[in-house]
C-alpha positions, 0 to 999 in steps of 0.5 A, a space after each residue: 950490571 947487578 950480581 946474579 944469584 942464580 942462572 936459568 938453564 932454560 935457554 940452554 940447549 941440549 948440545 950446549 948442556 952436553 958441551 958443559 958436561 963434557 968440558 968440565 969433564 975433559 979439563 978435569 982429566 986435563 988438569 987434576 983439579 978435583 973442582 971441575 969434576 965436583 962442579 959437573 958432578 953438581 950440575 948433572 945430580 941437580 937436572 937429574 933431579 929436576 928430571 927425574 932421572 939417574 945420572 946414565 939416563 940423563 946423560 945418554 938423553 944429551 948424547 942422543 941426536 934430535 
């Protein structure tokens, strides 16, 4: 297997992008480690960006049903 240097989010669906969301969130909570919230503060800052969206708009897109 060769090393990935980077990884696509295009097959990801909404659903699963909002369980990332929250997961990092929750085991943040969970645990105190401050990685967690700094790699899911990462995530959503870059899609926001790549969306051109604030962070409330993105995140209330994921939560919105089909």
């Amino acid at each position: 297997m060769g090393l990935i240097d980077q990884v696509s989010i295009n097959a990801l669906s909404k659903r699963d992008l909002l369980l990332i969301v929250k997961a990092l969130e929750y085991t943040n909570e969970n645990t105190g480690l401050e990685d967690f919230l700094e790699l899911r503060n990462s995530i959503v800052k870059e899609l926001c960006f790549l969306t051109d969206t604030t962070e409330e708009e993105f995140v209330n897109y994921l939560e919105s049903t089909n």
